[in-house]
C-alpha positions as CSV (number, residue, x, y, z in Angstrom):
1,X,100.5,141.9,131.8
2,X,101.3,141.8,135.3
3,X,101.6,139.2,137.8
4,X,101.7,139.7,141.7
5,X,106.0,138.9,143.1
6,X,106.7,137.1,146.7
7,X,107.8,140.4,148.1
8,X,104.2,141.7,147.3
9,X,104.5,144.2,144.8
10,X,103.5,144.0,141.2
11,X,105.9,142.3,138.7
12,X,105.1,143.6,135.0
13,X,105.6,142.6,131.5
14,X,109.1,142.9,129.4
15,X,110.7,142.1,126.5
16,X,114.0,141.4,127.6
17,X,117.7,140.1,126.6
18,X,118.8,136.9,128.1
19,X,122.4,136.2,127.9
20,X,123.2,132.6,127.9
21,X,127.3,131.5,129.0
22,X,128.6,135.2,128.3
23,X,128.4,134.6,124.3
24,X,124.6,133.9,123.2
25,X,122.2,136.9,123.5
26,X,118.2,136.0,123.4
27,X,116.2,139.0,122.0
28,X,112.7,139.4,122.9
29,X,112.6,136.9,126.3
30,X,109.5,137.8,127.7
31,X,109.4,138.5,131.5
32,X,108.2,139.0,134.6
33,X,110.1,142.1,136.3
34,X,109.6,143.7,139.9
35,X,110.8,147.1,140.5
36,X,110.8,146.7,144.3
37,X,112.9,144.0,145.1
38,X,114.4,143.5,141.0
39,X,113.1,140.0,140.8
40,X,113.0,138.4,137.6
41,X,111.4,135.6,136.0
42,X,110.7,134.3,132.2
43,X,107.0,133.8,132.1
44,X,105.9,130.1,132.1
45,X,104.5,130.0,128.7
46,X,107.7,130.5,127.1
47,X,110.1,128.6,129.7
48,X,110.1,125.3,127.8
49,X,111.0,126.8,124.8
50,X,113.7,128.5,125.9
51,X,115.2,126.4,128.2
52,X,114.8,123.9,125.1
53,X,116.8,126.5,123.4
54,X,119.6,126.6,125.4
55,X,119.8,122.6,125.9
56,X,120.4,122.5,121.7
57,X,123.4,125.2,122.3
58,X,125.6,123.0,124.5
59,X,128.2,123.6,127.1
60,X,130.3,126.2,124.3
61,X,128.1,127.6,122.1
62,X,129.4,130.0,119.7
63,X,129.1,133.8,120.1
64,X,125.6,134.6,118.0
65,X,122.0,136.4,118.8
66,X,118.9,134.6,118.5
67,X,115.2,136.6,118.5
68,X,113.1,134.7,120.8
69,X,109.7,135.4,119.0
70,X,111.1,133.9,116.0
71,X,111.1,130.6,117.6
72,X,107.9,131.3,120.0
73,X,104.6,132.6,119.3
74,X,103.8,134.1,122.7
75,X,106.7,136.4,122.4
76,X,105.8,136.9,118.8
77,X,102.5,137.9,120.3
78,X,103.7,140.1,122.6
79,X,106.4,141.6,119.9
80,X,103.4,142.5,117.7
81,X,102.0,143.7,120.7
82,X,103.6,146.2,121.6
83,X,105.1,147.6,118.4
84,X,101.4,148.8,118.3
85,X,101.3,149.7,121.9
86,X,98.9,147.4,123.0
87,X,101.2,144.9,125.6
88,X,99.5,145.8,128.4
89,X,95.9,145.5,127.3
90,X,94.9,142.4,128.1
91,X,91.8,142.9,125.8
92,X,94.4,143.3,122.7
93,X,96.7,140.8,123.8
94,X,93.8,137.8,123.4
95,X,92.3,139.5,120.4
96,X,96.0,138.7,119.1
97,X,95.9,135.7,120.6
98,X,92.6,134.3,118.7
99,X,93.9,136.3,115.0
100,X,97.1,134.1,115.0
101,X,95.5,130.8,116.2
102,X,92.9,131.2,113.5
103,X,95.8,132.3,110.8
104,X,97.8,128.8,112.5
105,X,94.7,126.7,111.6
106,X,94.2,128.0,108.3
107,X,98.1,127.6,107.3
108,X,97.3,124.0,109.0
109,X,94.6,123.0,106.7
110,X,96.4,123.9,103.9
111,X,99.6,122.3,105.2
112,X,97.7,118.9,105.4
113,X,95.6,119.4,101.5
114,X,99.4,119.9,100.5
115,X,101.0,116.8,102.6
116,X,103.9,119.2,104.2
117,X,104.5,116.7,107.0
118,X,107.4,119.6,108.1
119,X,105.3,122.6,107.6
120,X,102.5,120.6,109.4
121,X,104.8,119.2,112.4
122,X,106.1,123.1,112.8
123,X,102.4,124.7,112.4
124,X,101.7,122.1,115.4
125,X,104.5,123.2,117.5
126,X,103.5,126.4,117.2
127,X,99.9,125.7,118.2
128,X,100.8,123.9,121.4
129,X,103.3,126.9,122.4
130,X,99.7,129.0,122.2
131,X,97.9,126.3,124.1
132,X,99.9,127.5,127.3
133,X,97.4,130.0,128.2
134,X,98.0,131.3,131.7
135,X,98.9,134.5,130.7
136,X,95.9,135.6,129.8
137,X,93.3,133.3,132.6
């Protein structure tokens, strides 16, 4: 995935570490990276989560490590992405993309036949992180 950076080159894809207040490290952050100018930036579909994130941890969190794509399916996406190689196929990435929405709607349905009110407010939440779709239009 690629994206083009206000100096003009081509910012690409990472997974990276975001360290929050020198104590809390955030495994798995996806981001835009250019190697011209080293710009940075976390791609907008996982921003609100993980500015979310760091809002719950307060002004002195604790020392502790959180994996992002455990708390957001894009970078759970892009995780299983490329532990099979496949992170910059955009092709892969949206085949991906429609497996675990499909596998979302099915744990949905039988979330609701079950009356899971949690299950079904998380499956939800989930969803509308995958409904943030600019990464791959």
């Amino acid at each position: 995935m690629q994206k083009r950076c206000h100096c003009g080159d081509i910012m690409t894809m990472k997974l990276r570490t975001v360290i929050f207040s020198g104590k809390v490290e955030i495994d798995n952050v996806p981001i835009f990276s250019c190697s011209a100018c080293h710009r940075s930036e976390v791609i907008p579909e996982v921003k609100p989560d993980l500015t979310g994130l760091i809002a719950q941890l307060g002004a002195e969190p604790d020392k502790q490590t959180f994996l992002f794509n455990e708390c957001n399916e894009w970078a759970s996406l892009l995780v299983e992405a490329k532990a099979y190689k496949q992170h910059t196929d955009r092709g892969a990435v949206e085949r991906l993309f429609e497996e675990r929405v499909n596998q979302l709607l099915d744990l949905y349905l039988l979330a609701q036949t079950l009356n899971d009110e949690a299950w079904i407010q998380d499956l939800d939440k989930r969803l509308k992180q995958l409904s943030r779709r600019t990464l791959l239009t």
